[in-house]
N, C-alpha and C positions, 0 to 999 in steps of 0.2 A: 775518132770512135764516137759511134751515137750513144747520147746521154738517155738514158728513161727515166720515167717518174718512178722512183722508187716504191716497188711495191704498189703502186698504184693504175699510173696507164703505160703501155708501153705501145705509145703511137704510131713508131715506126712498122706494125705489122699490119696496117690499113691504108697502107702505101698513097696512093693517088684518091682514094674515096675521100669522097668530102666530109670534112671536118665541123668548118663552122662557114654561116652564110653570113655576106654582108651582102648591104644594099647594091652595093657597087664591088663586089668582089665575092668570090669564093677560095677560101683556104685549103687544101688538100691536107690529109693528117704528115704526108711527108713534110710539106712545107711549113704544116703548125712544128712539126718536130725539131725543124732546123729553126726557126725561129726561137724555140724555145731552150734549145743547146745555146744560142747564141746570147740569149738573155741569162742561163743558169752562168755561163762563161763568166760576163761582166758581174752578176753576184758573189762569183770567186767562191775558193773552196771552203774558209773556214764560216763552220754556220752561223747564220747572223739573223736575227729579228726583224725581218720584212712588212711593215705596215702600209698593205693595196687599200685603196679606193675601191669598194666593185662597184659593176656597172657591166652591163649588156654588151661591152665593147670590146673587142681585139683586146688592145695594151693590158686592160687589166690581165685577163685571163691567160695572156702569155706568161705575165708575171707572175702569178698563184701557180702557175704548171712548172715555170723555171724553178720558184721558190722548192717546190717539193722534190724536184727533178735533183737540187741540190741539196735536200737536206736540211735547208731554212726552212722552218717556225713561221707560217704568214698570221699575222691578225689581220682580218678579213673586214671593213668596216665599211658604212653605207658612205654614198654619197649626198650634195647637195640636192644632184637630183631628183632623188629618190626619198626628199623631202627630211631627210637627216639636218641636224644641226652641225653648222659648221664648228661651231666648239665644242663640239662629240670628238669632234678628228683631234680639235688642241687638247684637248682634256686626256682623252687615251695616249697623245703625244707625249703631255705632261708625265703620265701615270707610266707609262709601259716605255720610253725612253727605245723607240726603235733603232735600229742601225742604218737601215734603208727604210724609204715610204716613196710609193708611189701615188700620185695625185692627179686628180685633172682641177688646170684655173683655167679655162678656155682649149689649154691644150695638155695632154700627158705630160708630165715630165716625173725622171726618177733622179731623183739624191741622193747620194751618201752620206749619212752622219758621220759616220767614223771607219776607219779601214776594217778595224776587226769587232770586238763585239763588245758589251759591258755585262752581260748575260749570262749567267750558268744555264744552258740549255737541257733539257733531257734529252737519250738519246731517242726516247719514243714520239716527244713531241713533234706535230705537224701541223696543226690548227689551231687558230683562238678566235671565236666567235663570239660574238653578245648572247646573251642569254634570252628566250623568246619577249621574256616579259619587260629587259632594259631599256630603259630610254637613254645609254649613254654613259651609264655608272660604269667605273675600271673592273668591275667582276663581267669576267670571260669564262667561256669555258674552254677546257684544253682536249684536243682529242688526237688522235694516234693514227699514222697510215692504219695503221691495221681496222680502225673505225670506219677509213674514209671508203677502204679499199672492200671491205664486208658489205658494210651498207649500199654502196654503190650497185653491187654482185648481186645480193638481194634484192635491191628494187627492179633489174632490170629481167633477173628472172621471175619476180612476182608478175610485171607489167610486160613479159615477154617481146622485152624492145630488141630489137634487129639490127640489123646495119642498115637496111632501108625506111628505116622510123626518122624521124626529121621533127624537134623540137621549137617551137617557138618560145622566147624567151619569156613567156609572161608574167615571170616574178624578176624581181632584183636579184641578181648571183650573188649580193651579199646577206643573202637573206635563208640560212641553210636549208629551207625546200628550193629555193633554186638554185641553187647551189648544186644539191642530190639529183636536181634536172640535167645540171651539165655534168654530174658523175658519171650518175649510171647511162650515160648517152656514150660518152667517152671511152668505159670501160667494156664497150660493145661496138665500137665502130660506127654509129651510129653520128649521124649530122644533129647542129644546131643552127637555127634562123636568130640571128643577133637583133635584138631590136628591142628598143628603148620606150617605145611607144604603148598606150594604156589599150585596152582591149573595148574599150567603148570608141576609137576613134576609127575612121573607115581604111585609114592610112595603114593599120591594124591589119584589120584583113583583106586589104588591098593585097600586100606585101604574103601575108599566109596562104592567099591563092597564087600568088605570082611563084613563089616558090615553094609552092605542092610540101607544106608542112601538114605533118600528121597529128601530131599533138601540141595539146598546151594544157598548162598547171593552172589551177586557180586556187584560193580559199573560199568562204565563205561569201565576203564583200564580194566581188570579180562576180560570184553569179548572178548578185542584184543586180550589179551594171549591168549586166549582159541581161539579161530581161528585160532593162529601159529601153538598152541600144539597138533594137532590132536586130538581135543574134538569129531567127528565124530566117529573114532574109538576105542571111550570108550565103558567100559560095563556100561549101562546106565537102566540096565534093573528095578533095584527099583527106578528111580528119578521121583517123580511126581510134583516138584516146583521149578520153580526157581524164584528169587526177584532180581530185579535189583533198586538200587537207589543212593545217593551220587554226584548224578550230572547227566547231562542231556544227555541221548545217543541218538545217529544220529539214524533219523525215519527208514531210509532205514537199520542197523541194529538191531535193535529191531523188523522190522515186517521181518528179515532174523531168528532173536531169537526164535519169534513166530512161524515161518513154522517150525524152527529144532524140536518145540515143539508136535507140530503137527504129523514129521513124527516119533517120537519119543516115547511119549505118556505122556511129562512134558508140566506144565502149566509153560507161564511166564507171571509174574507181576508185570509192572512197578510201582515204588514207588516212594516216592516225600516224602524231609523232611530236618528238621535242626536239629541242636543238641539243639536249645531252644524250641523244641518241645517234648524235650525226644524222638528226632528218626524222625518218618516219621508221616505226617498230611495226605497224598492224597496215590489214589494206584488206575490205569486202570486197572478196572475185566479182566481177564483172555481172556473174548471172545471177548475181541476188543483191543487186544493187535496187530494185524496184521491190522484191519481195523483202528484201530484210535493214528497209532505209530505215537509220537509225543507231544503227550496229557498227562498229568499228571493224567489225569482222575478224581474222585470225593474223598471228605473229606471223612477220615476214619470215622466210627462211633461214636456220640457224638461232632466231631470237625466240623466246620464252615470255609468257604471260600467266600469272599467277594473282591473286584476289588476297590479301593480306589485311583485317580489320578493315574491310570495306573499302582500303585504298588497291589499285593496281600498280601493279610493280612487275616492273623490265628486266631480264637480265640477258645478256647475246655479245657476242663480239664487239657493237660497237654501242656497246657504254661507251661515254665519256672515260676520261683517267679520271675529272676530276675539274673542281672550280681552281682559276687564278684570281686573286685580288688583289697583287703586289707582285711586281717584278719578281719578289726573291721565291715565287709558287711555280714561277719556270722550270724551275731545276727539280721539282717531284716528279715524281711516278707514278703510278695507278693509285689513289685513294677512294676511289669506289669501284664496288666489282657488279651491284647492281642499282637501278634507277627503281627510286618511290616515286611516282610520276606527280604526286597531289593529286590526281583526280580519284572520283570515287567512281566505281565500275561493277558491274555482277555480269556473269555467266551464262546464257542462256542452254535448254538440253543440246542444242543442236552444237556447242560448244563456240558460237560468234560472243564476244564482247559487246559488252554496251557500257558509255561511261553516264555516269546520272547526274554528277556534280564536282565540285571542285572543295578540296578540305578547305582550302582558305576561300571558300565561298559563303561558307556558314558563317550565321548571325543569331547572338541570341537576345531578343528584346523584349520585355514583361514578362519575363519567366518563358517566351517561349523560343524554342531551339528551330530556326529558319535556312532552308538551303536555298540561298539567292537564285539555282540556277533551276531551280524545282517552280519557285514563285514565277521566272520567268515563261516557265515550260506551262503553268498553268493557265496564264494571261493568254500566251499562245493557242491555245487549246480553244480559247474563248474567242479566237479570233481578234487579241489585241496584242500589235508586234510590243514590246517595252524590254524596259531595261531596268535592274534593281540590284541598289548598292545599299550599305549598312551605312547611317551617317549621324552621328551625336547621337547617338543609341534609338533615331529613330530609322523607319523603311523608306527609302527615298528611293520612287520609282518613277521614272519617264516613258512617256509616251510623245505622240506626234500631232494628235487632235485632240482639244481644247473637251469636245465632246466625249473623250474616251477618262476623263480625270473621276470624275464620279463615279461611274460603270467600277475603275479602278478599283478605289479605296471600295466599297461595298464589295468585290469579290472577295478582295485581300481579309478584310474583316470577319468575313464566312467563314472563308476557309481556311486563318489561319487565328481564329477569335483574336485579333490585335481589337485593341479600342481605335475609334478614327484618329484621335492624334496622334497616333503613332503612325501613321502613314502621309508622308509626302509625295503629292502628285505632282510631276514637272512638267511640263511641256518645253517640248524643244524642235527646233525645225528640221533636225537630224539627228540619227546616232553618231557619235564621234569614234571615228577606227584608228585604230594605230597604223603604221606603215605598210605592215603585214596582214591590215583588213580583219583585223581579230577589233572587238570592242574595246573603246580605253576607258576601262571602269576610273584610271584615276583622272583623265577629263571631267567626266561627270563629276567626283567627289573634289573636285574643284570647284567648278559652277556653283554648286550648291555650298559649299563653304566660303564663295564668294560674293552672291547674292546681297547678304545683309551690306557689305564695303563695296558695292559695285564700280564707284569711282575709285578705288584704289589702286588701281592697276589699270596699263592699258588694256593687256587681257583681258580684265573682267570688264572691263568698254565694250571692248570687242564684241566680246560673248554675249554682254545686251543689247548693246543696237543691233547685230549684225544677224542675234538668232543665233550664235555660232558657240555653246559652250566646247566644242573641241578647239575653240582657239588654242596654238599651243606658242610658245614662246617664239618659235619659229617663221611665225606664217606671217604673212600682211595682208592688207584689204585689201587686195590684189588678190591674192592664194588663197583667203575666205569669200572670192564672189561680191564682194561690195559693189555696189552700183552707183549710179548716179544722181540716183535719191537718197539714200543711205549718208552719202560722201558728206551731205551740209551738215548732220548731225553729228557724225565723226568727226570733218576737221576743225570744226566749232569748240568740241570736246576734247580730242587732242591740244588743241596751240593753247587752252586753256591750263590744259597737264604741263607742259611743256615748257611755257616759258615762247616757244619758238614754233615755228613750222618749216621743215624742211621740204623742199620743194618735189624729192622725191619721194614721202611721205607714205604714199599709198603702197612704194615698192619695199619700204624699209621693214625688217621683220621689228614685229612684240618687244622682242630683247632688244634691241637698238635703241626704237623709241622707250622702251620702260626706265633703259638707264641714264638716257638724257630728261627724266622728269623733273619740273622743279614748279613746284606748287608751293605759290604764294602769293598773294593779295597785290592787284596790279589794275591802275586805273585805266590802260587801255591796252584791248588783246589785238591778235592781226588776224584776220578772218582771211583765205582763199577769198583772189579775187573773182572768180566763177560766183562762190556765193554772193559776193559782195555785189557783182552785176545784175545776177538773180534778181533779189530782192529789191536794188534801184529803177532796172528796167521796169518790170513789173509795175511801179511807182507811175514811173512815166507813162506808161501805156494808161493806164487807169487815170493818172489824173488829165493827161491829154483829152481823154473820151469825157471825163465829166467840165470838162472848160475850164478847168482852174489854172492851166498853165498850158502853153502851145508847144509840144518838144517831142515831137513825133519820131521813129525810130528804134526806142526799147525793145517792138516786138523780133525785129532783126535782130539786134544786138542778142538776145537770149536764143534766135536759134542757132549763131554763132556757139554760143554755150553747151546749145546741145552738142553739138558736132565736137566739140571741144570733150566733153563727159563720155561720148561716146568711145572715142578713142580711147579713152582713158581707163575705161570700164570693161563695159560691153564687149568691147577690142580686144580686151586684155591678153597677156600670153600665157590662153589656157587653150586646152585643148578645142578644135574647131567645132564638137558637137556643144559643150559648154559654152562657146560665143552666141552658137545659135540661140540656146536657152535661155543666155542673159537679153540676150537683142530681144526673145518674145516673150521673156516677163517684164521688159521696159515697154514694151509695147501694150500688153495687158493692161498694166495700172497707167497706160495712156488712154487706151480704149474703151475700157469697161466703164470707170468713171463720167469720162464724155457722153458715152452713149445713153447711159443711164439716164444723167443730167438732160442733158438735147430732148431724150425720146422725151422725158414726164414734162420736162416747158410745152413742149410738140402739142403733146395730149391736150393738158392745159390747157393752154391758150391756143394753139391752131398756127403759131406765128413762124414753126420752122416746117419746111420742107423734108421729104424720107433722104434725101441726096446731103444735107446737112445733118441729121439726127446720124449717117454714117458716114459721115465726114468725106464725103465724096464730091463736092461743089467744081472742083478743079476739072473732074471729069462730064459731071452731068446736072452742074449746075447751073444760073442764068447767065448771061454773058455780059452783064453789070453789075456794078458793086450793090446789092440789096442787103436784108439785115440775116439772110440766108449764108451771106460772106464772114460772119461775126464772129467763127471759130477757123480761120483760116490759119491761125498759127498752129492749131492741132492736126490739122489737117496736114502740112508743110512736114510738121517732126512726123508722124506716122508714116506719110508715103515717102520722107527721105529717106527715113532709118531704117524702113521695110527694103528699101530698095537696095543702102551699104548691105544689108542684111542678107537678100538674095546672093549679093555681089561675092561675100564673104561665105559663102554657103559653098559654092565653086570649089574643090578641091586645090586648082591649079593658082587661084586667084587670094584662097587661102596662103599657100606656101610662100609666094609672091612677100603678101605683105607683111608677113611675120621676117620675111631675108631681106627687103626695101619696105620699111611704114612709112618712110617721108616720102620717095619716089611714089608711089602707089597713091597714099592719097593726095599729090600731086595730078597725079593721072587724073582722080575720080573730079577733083575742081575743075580740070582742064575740060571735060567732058561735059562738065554741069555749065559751064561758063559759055561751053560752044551752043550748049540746046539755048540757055537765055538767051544769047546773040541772034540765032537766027529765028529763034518766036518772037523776040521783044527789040531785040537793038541792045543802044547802050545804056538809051535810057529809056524806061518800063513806063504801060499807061496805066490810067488808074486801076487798071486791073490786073493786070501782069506784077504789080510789084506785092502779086499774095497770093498768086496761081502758084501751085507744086515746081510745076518744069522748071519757070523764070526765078525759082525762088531757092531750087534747093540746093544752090552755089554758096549759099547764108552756112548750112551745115558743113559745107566740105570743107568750106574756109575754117571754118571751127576744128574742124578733123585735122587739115594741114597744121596750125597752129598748135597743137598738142603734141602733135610730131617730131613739130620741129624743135631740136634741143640742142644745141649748138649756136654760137652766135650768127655764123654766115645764114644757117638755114631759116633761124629769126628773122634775120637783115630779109631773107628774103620773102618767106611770109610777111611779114610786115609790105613789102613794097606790094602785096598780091594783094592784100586789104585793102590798099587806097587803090589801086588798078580796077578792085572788082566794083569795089563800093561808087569812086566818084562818079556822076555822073546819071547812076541809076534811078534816083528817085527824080531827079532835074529841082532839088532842092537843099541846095548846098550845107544849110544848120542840119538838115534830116542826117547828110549824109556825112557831115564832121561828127554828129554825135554817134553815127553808128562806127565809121573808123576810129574814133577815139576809147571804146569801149573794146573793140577787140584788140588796138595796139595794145591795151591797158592790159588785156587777158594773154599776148603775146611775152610782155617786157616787165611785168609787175606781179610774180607769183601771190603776195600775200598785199593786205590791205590795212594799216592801221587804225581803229577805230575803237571811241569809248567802250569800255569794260561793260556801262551798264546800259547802252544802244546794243551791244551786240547780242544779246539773245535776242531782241526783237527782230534785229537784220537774220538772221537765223534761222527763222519762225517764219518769215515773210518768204525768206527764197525758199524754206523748205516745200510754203503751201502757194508757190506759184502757178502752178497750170490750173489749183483749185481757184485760186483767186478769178484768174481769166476765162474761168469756166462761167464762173456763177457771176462774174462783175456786169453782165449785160442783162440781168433781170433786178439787182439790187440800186444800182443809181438813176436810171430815169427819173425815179419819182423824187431825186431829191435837186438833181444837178441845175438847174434853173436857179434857186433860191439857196442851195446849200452846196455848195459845190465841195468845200471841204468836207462836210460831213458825209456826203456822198461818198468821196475816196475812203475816208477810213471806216466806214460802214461798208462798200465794196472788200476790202481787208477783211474786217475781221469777221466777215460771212464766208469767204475764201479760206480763212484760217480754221474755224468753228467745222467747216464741209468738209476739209482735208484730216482731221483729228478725229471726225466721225465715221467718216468713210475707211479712214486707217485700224479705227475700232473694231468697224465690223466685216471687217477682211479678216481681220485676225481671227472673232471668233467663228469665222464661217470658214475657214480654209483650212485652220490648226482642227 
């Protein structure tokens, strides 16, 4: 006998229509049916406490359909994926003591904890989700088929979804607006496209034209991406819905949403909702999305909207029952019959909703009573995006440009007579969002309560070098975008915290490293060997050129480094439009600086060529070594990394290296080694060993080596160093010190060296490429007679250029 969801979907009457889309499969509702009989089977009859993983994928969703299908109670919780903490899952483990959980570690798997249950269930229970605003705390909220089953009803007759509407997943199913995506989809016959994938990636909408999907969900965040990511130039040709909800978006974007929709032929539909309503309460119709942006528009069907002391307040079938915060809150029943939503909201004639602010938004400081989200709305108005929290009784507001901090404080003061010291202006290189793309006001009132102890915490490291006050406990310098520059100052700062550097460092989250800190007074720290090369080579190159010592090599050795960093960084496993950004902002603060510097010598003195001032000699420059050749290491990392860069740009070549990084950039060495071979041989003339072509095997080998993580794959990078390197220069010390420097970066993660040497080793690799920029107009006049002083006068002009030029980046770009 077919099993149904009780009360909710009953699958088996959409027979063979499709269900749910995979990449490689389609589901039919009959066989999601059978599947899901046969999972409610193995959960057995008596009801039991189900704690799912969601996530965009089959397993889960079989299990949440089984669970209800049987009568179990799911807690519904994010995944790793989807940038949750992984002791969110122990902690709710901890707290709510499930009887089954299903999980993914690489693959699904489902457990039983115990045969029957520890539980007093209610009989209405169905749901327990996080609350919008948790990070992870055991208060859930509880909700009732009859919630799941209403809501559902209502959104899809508000958004008149069909059987032939077809959903892209663009939120997390653990996340109750997507969740209400894959309700009200279900409870109409209607398909969904599974997919795990961000809406900025092309893989994205590859996939939503390939399988003629009609809609997708976003919040607020999802539409900034989507105006970076060239959403104009999508194939858009099946989208007829979009829904926006999760938080309030700016009117003037939303009626820009509505024209796109317009010239397009998608409807969009603003929504309004919480997660104690099972999802969304309110939604402006379609044809007054342009004329009435701003408005939350009217109650979905069946639900009610009433104005109470300036708060709005819900009341409709699917209220919540009610919050859990202990096990023993399972076994209640309805304890609220309607929702005070905390927002504050008014009326307009035409009878749409508009909310204005949030109760727990207000602040009151020197006597005066402030709605943070009013001060917000005012800056807006003025043309300044920002963000404003209440912090140690004073206004602490951020912005994104350095140039918009004054503008700030003088409006705020106008128009809300504060004195200037009561307003804090921040600058930060982003808004920090929660999971859900809603702002996380309590990022910010971290940052700024962690300013004054910034070394106390790796976080608050984080959050300063990195520009990143949404560091969260979570993330690593991987996940915050850290680069190749950034990494000397970081793991310098870390292995200092630490005691230690672990070799996977970059990949390990905030909480990992924070709990292995051990700060205390230590005559020698261990720096990355990267840096530690950095800062040596550099030495050598500079003091080779000023005569004080003959040890030719260095400049190889660091672009080893690069390629090394690159991978590391740049490479990293984010999404492919992200690679590309990180690849041309490491390219940016390659080139801008270069150019700068080259062109004003050029002017100067007359002494560089237009083909060197753009670092183009490799292609159109003399055919001997002149003083025209004298940034030819800038030139090597530019057209090598432009080049991985193109290569990685490739969709197919993309996917490649993210499923093979060691095989791949295998490939790209093999490739680089075949062009040297047949321009140069095996061993390069004096020109060849600083041309692009012949040269840019120096980075691959860097890339392989980063790669490879494993001792065979070592063994064998390693054996590909001394293969690539001997022989090339036809100068044996040249080429033991370059093979010696990248086994060392192969087989030696960290470096030990004095405590009060290493901020200068620090500082030196930080402002290398400065160094090598400026060292060809600073030692001529000394290296004759001063050869020493030459070198560390080339330094600390290099150091001084790089600390100025980092100045005024900052205040020219913030």
């Amino acid at each position: 006998m077919s099993l149904q969801v009780q009360g909710v979907f009953d699958l088996s009457r959409y027979g063979d229509a499709p269900a749910l889309v995979l990449d490689d499969r389609l589901v039919t509702y009959a066989e999601l049916q059978q599947l899901v009989n046969d999972r409610a089977a193995w959960l057995g009859p008596v009801r039991r406490l189900v704690m799912v993983e969601g996530a965009n994928a089959l397993e889960p969703i079989v299990t949440y359909l089984a669970a209800l299908a049987g009568g179990h109670p799911v807690l519904l919780v994010p995944g790793t994926r989807e940038g949750a903490p992984r002791r969110q899952w122990d902690r709710l483990l901890e707290s709510y003591r499930p009887d089954v959980t299903h999980r993914r570690d690489g693959v699904w798997s489902l457990e039983e904890h115990r045969a029957g249950t520890v539980h007093e269930l209610h009989p209405d229970l169905a749901l327990l989700l996080g609350t919008s605003g948790s990070t992870g705390t055991p208060k859930l909220v509880r909700l009732s088929r009859e919630n799941l089953v209403t809501n559902a009803e209502a959104i899809a007759e508000s958004l008149g979804i069909t059987a032939d509407d077809r959903a892209a997943t663009s939120l997390p199913v653990h996340y109750c607006y997507g969740l209400s995506v894959l309700n009200s989809h279900l409870v109409r016959g209607a398909s969904l496209w599974l997919t795990e994938r961000s809406v900025v990636e092309d893989e994205f909408w590859d996939g939503f034209a390939r399988h003629r999907a009609t809609s997708f969900a976003g919040v607020p965040y999802t539409f900034e991406l989507l105006e970076q990511s060239g959403f104009e130039g999508r194939d858009l040709s099946s989208l007829r819905l979009v829904t926006q909800a999760g938080g309030a978006m700016p009117a003037d974007r939303a009626r820009a949403w509505a024209r796109r929709g317009e010239e397009h032929g998608f409807d969009l539909v603003v929504m309004y909702g919480q997660t104690e309503a099972t999802a969304r309460m309110a939604y402006l119709p379609p044809h007054l999305a342009a004329e009435r942006a701003g408005t939350i528009g009217i109650p979905i069907p069946g639900g009610d909207l009433r104005i109470e002391g300036g708060e709005l307040v819900y009341s409709g079938p699917n209220v919540m029952l009610g919050y859990a915060e202990t096990p023993a809150d399972l076994a209640l029943g309805r304890t609220v019959h309607e929702l005070r939503t905390g927002d504050l909201a008014r009326q307009h004639d035409d009878g749409l909703y508009e909310i204005t602010g949030r109760c727990n938004r207000l602040a009151k400081l020197f006597g005066t009573r402030l709605d943070l989200d009013v001060v917000e709305r005012l800056l807006g108005e003025c043309g300044i995006d920002a963000r404003a929290i209440e912090h140690d009784g004073r206004l602490a507001v951020f912005v994104r440009r350095h140039s918009l901090a004054e503008r700030v404080s003088g409006l705020i003061q106008r128009e809300h007579c504060l004195p200037a010291h009561a307003v804090d202006v921040t600058i930060v290189d982003r808004f920090p969002v929660t999971p859900n793309g809603k702002t996380d006001y309590p990022a910010l009132a971290r940052h700024v309560a962690d300013r004054p102890t910034v070394d106390d915490s790796v976080r608050a490291m984080y959050a300063t070098v990195l520009g990143r006050p949404d560091a969260g406990d979570d993330d690593s310098f991987v996940s915050l975008r850290g680069d190749s520059l950034s990494f000397v100052e970081v793991s310098y700062r870390l292995e200092r915290m630490l005691g230690h550097l672990p070799r996977d460092w970059p990949e390990r989250s905030i909480a990992e490293l924070d709990a292995s800190t051990r700060r205390r007074r230590r005559w020698t720290t261990r720096l990355e060997t990267a840096v530690v090369l950095r800062a040596l080579a550099i030495v050598l190159v500079v003091g080779s050129h000023v005569e004080l010592f003959d040890l030719m090599g260095g400049a190889h050795v660091m672009l080893g480094v690069v390629g090394f960093n690159l991978a590391r960084f740049q490479l990293a496993a984010v999404p492919r439009r992200e690679r590309l950004a990180l690849v041309g902002a490491s390219l940016r603060e390659l080139v801008v600086p270069a150019v700068l510097w080259i062109g004003g010598v050029a002017l100067v003195s007359g002494k560089y060529d237009l083909s060197t001032v753009l670092l183009a000699n490799s292609w159109f420059g003399p055919g001997r070594f002149t003083d025209q050749w004298q940034f030819w290491f800038l030139e090597a990392v530019l057209w090598t990394v432009l080049g991985i860069g193109a290569l990685v740009a490739v969709p197919v070549v993309d996917r490649w290296e993210r499923a093979r990084p060691f095989a791949v950039a295998l490939v790209v060495l093999a490739a680089t080694l075949a062009l040297r071979l047949v321009l140069a041989g095996i061993e390069a003339g004096p020109l060849e060993r600083y041309a692009v072509p012949t040269v840019a095997w120096s980075v691959a080998l860097g890339w392989v080596i980063a790669r490879a993580t494993s001792v065979p794959q070592r063994v064998l990078a390693s054996a590909l160093v001394v293969v690539s390197c001997a022989g090339f220069f036809g100068e044996p010390r040249r080429e033991v010190l370059v093979i010696a420097g990248l086994l060392l970066l192969a087989w030696l993660p960290r470096v030990p060296v004095p405590a009060l040497l290493a901020r200068v080793i620090v500082t030196v690799g930080a402002a290398t490429y400065f160094i090598y920029l400026t060292h060809w107009v600073v030692y001529p006049p000394l290296e004759v007679d001063h050869s020493v002083l030459a070198l560390l006068a080339s330094l600390a002009v290099g150091i001084v250029t790089w600390q100025a030029y980092g100045l005024l980046r900052r205040r020219l770009t913030r």
